[in-house]
N, C-alpha and C positions, 0 to 999 in steps of 0.2 A: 651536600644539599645543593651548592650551585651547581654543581653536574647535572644535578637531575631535574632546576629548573630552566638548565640551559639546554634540556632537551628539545629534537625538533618535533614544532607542533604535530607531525603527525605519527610520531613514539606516542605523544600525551594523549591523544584522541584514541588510537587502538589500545593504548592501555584500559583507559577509564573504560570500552566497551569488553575488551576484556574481561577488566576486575567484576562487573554486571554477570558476562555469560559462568564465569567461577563461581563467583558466590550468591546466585540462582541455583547454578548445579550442588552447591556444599549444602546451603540451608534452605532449598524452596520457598523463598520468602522475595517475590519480585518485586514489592516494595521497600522494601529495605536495599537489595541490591540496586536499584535505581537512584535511591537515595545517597548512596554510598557512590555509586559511580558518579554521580553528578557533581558530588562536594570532590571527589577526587580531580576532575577534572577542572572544575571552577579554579580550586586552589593551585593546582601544578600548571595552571594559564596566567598565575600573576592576579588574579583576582581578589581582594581582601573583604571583612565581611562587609564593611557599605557598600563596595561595587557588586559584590552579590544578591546584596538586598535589593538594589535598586534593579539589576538586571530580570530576577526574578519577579518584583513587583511590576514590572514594566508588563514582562507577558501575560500573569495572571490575570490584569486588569484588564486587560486588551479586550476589544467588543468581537476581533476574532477569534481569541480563547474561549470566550465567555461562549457563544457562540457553537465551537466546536465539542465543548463539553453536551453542550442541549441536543446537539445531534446526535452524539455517542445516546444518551441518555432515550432519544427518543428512537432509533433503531433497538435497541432493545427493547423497549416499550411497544414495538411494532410489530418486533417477533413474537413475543409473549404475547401479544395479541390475538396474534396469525394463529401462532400454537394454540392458545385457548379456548380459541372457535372452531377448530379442527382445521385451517385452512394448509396447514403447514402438511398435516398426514395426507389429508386429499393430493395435495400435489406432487409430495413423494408416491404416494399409490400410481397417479394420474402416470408418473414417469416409469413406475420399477412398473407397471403389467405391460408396458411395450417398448421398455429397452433394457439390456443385461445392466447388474449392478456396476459394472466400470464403468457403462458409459454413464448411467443416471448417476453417480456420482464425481465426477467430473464438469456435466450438462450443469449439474444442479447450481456450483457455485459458480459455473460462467456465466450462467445469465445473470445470478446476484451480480455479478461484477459488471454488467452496464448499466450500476447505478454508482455515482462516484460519492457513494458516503464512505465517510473515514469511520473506519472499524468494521465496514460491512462487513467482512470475515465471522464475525458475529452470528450476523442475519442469518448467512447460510451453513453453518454451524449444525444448525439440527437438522437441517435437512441433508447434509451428508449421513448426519449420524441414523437418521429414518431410514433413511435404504440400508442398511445395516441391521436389521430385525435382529437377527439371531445370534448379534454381536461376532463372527465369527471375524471381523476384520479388526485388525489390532488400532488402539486408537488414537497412537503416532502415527501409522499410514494415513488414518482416516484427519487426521490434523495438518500433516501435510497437504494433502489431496486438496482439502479445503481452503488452505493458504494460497496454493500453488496457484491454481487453477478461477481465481477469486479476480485475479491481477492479469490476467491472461491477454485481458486486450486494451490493455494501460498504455502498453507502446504506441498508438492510433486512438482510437474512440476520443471524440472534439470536446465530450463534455468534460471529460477530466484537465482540473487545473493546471497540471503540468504538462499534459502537452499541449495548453493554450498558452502558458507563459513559452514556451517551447521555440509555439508558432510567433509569439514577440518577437523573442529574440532571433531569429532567424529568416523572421522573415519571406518565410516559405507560404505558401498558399494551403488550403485546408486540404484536398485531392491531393496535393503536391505530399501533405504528412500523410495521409491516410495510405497513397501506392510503397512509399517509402517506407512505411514501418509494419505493413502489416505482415511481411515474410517472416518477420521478428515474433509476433503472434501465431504464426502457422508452426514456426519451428517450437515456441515456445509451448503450444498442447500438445507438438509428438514430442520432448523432452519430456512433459507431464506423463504421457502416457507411458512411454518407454521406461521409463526410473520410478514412476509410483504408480501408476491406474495397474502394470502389468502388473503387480504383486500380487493384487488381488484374485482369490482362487478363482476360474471359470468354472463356470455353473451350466452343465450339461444340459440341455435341451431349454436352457434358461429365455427369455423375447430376448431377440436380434432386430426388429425393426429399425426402420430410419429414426434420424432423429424429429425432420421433420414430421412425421407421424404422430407424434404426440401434440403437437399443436392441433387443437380441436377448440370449438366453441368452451367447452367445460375449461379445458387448461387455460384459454385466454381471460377467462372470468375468475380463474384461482389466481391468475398472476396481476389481476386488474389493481390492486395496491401498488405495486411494481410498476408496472406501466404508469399509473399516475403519479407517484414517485419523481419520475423520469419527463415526464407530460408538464407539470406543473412546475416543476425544475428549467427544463427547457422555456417555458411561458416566459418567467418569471426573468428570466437573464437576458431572453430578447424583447421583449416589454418593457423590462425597466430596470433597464442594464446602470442606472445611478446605487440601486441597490446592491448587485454583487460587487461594485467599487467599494460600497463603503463595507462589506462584509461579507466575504467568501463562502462563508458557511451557509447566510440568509436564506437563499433560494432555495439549499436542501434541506432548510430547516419547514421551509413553509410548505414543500414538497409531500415530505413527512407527515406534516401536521395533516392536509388534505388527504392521505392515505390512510392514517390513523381513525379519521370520522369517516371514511367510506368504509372502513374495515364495520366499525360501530355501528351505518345506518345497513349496511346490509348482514350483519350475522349479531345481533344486540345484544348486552351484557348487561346484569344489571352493576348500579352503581359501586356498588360493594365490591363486585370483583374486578370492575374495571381500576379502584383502587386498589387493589392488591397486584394488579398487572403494571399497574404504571409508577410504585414507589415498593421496591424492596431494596433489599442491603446488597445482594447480588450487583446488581445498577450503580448502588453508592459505592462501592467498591471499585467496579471497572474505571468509573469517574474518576474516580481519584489516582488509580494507576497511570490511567491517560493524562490525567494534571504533571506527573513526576515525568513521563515521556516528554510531555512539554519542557517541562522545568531543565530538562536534559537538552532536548533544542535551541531552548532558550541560550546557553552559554555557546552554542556548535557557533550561533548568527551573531552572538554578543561582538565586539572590537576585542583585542587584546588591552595588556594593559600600555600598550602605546601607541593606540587608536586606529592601530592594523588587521583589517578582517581577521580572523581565521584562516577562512581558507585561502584569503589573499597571500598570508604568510604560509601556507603552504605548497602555495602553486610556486612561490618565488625558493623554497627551499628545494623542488624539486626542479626547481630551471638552473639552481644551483650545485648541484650534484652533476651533470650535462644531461640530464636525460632529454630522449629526442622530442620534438615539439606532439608529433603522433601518442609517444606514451602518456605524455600529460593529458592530451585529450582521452583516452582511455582511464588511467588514472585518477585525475581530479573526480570525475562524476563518478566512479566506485566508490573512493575514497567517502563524497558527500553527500551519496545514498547510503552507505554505512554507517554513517554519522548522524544522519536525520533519521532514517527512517520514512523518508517519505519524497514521492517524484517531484514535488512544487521545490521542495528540499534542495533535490540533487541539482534541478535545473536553475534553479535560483541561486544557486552558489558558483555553480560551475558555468553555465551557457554563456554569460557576459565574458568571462573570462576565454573559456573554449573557440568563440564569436572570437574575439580579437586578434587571437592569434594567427586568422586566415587571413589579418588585413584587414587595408579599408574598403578594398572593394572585389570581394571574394567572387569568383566563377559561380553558378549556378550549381556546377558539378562536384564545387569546392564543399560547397556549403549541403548538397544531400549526403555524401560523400562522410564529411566531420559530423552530421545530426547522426548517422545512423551509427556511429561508430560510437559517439558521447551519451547516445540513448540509451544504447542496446547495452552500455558498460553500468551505465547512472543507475537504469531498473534492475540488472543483477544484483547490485550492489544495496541497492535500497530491501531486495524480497531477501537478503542476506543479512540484515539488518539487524539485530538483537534491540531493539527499541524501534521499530517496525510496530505499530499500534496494528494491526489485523494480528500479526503473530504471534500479539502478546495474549491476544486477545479468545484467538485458537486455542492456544494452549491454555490458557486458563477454564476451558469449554470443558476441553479433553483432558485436562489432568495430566499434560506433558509437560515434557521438560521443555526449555528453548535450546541449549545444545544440542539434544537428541533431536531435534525438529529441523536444525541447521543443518545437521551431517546431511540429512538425506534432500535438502534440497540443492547440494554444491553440485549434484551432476548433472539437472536439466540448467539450473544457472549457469555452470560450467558451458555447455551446449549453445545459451545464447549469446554468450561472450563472442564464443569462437563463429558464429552465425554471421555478428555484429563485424566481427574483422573481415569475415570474408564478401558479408557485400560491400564493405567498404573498398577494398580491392575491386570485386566487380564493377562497381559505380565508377569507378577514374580507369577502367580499362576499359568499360564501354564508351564511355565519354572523352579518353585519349588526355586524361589533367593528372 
């Protein structure tokens, strides 16, 4: 028994996500497996049950838990919307009559993804699976596809959290992240395309059009919830920016809401079904999955039991192994986007630490140089995630597995790893550091 509490933290951590991806695969039951992962972890961290109670009830209560639950709860409430009033079919139509099913299924979940709600993987959900009429695409490709491609421009786009805590800690200018990550995004939809869009059969004399081309008057007014989403989001964080301080989720909550009653004043429901669209079990369900995702976070960021981060004790066990100071910048943000699940996650544990290592007063060159390397590994690492809330979330849509969902995204992941090392090489060879 003391062997195996005197294991290093990060044996405990890929266990406990382990023991989740096993016993998901043995009994389909991904609350219970969460459940189980998390006490597994909690306890082989030294935790007893009042530091667990307390760690637990710390996040629960949180006004950004509370918060992130409402959001989950009202993007689906959004889609179910969308879907009810037909706006969801129009849009998939508006796509599949003038582009082939790969591209409108790939299009479909990038655009969802320049909205930065946590679980949007949800949102566009049915709209991969509407281009799919005849079902002929298996609905693990189609689950992937829609994870994949969901996250696509996570490594740049200003509005998401984590590359704003990003730009904290580094210090970089906004142009400054957006030239530097976006080759990361280019590479990262030909990885999509190459290892999942191409499975899908081609459809002989199938629209080839541009993509631009589907933007028209009609499509800009199906995607009008969307854009005020994003509109009112935006507003809301440069307006009164004391609000997304005291609560991260706020602005996308209010975003939402605004989208919600534009959905209502322009295509009307009556009372009756608009409560059937906005309180089912489906909804209370996901809620609660997402609660255990948390509850599982919750111990990743808790102290140990001798008041040493986490991942601080594991950055200092792999300083103590010799590894070189480059693998740990590689390493640590794989490690704690595997762990979290989520970019604010990765960059929150690791950037302070990654940041330090280049000194006190890092080069310019030093510093795109280690972002793009600690980026490009943090977001692998995070869409590889087994407690990844889009993926859990996917799957739950599609009736997948999460191992079978992981295999097939390790080879475009794979692709940005390797992307990530070599502009990082490029960057100090153009720049001579």
């Amino acid at each position: 028994m003391d062997f195996l509490m005197g294991a290093p933290v990060l044996v405990k951590v890929l266990g406990s996500l382990g023991a989740i991806l096993a016993l998901n695969t043995r009994f389909r039951r991904l609350a219970l497996s969460l459940c189980a992962g998390t006490l597994l972890l909690a306890l082989w961290c030294g935790h007893g049950p009042s530091a667990m109670g307390l760690v637990l009830w710390r996040r629960m209560v949180s006004w950004n838990n509370l918060f992130l639950l409402v959001v989950i709860w009202q993007v689906t409430s959004l889609g179910a919307q969308m879907s009810a009033t037909g706006v969801m079919d129009e849009m998939v139509s508006a796509v599949r009559s003038k582009l082939s099913q790969r591209v409108a299924m790939g299009l479909l979940p990038a655009l969802i993804g320049l909205l930065p709600m946590p679980g949007g993987a949800l949102f566009s959900a049915p709209l991969v699976d509407g281009c799919d009429g005849e079902g002929a695409v298996p609905p693990l490709l189609k689950s992937q596809i829609n994870y994949w491609f969901r996250h696509v421009w996570e490594y740049w786009w200003p509005l998401y959290p984590g590359v704003l805590l990003a730009l904290h800690y580094t210090k970089l200018e906004v142009w400054q992240m957006i030239l530097l990550q976006l080759p990361l995004s280019v590479v990262a939809i030909g990885g999509g395309y190459i290892f999942l869009l191409r499975r899908i059969p081609a459809q002989p004399g199938g629209p080839r059009g541009a993509v631009l081309s589907v933007i028209d008057r009609r499509f800009v007014a199906l995607l009008s919830p969307i854009i005020t989403v994003v509109g009112v989001y935006t507003l809301v964080r440069l307006t009164l920016p004391a609000a997304a301080t005291w609560n991260r989720y706020l602005p996308m909550a209010i975003g939402i809401a605004a989208a919600m009653l534009l959905v209502q004043w322009q295509r009307p429901v009556s009372a009756d079904k608009l409560r059937t669209i906005l309180f089912t079990r489906r909804q209370l369900s996901l809620v609660g999955i997402v609660m255990l995702v948390r509850a599982y976070g919750a111990f990743i960021e808790a102290p140990l039991a001798n008041g040493v981060p986490l991942v601080e004790t594991m950055r200092s066990e792999l300083g103590q192994c010799g590894i070189p100071v480059m693998a740990i910048v590689m390493l640590l943000p794989f490690i704690s986007g595997l762990a979290s699940g989520l970019a604010i996650g990765f960059v929150g544990a690791s950037f302070p630490i990654v940041v330090s290592l280049l000194g006190s007063d890092p080069t310019l060159c030093d510093m795109l140089a280690t972002t793009a390397l600690a980026y490009g590994f943090g977001q692998a690492g995070m869409m590889l995630s087994p407690v990844h809330v889009c993926l859990i979330v996917t799957n739950e849509h599609f009736a997948t597995r999460l191992l079978h969902s992981l295999a097939g995204l390790l080879p475009p992941a794979f692709v940005v790893m390797v992307s990530a090392v070599l502009l990082h090489g490029l960057l100090r060879a153009l720049s001579g550091c």
